[in-house]
C-alpha positions in Angstrom: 140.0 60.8 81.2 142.3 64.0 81.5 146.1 62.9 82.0 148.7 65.8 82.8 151.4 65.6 79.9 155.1 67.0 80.9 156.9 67.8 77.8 160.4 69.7 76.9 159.1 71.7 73.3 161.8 71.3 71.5 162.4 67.2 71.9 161.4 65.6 69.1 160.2 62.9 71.6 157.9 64.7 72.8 156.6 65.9 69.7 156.1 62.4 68.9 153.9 61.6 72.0 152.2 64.6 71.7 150.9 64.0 68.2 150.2 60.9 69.6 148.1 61.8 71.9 146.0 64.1 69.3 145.6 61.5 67.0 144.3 59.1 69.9 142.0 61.9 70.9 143.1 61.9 74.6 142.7 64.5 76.5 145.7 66.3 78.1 147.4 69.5 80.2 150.1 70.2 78.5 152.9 71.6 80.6 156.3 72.8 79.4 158.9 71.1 82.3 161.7 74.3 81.4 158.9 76.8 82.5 157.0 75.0 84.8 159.1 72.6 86.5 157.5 69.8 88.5 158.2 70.6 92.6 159.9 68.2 95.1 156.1 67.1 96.5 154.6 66.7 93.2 157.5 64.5 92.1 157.3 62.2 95.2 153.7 61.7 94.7 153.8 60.4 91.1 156.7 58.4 91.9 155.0 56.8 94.4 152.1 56.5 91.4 154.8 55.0 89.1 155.8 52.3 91.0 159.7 52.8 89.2 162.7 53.2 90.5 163.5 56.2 91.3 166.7 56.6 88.9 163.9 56.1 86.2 162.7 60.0 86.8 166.3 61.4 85.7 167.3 62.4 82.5 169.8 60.1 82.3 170.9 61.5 78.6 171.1 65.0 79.7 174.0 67.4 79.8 172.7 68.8 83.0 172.7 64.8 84.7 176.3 64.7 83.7 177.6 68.4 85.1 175.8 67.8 88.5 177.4 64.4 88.5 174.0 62.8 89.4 175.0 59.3 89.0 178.1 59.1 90.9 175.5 61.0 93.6 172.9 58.4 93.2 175.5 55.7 93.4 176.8 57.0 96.4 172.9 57.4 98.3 171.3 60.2 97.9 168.3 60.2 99.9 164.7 60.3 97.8 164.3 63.4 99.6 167.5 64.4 98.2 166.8 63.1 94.7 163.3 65.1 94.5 164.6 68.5 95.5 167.3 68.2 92.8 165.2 66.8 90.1 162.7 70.1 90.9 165.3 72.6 90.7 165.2 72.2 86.6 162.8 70.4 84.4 165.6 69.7 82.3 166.8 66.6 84.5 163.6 64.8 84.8 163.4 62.4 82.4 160.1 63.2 79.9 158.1 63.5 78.3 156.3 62.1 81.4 152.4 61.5 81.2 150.6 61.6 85.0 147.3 60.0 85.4 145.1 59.2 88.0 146.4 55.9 88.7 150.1 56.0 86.8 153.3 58.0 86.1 155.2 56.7 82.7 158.5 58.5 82.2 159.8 58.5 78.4 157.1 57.5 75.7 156.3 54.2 74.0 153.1 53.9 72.0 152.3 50.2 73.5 153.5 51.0 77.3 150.7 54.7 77.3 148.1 53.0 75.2 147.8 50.3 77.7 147.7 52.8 81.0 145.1 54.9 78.5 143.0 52.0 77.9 143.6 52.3 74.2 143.6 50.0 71.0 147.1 50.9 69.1 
């Protein structure tokens, strides 16, 4: 199984899942979210895949979250719609790294929660 893995280069989260990955020997696309930032219909799609709430595809953490005011907007309704343009107009406000398979979508990286969607012995 091939899963698409969304990663900023420089987080040392993401470096984390990524050696992960290797030393699990899964196979991965690796895409860097700065330079190829996910679109609106992409995101829809795997959050429907994820199951989450939506608020779970932000960045939370991130200066660019806090600038745009993105809480106080999601407090006040934004629309998924809404939410899904923002989130695509920088990779830097979706929450990663974020691993897409066939059947799931797991924003942020712990071992037990992607070995278990892998299939995987930790």
């Amino acid at each position: 199984m091939s899963v698409l893995f969304l990663e900023y280069p420089k987080c040392s989260t993401c470096k984390k899942a990524k050696k992960w990955l290797d030393d699990h020997g899964v196979e991965y696309v690796d895409r860097d979210i700065t330079t190829e930032n996910p679109t609106a219909t992409e995101l829809a799609e795997w959050h429907a895949r994820s199951g989450l709430p939506l608020r779970r595809l932000f960045n939370t953490s991130g200066m660019k979250y806090r600038e745009l005011g993105i809480k106080a907007k999601l407090d006040a309704g934004m629309t998924d719609a809404e939410c899904f343009d923002v989130l695509a107009t920088d990779g830097m406000l979706v929450k990663r790294p974020l691993l897409v398979g066939d059947d799931f979508v797991i924003p942020g990286f712990k071992e037990e929660t992607w070995a278990e969607a892998l299939g995987l012995d930790r």
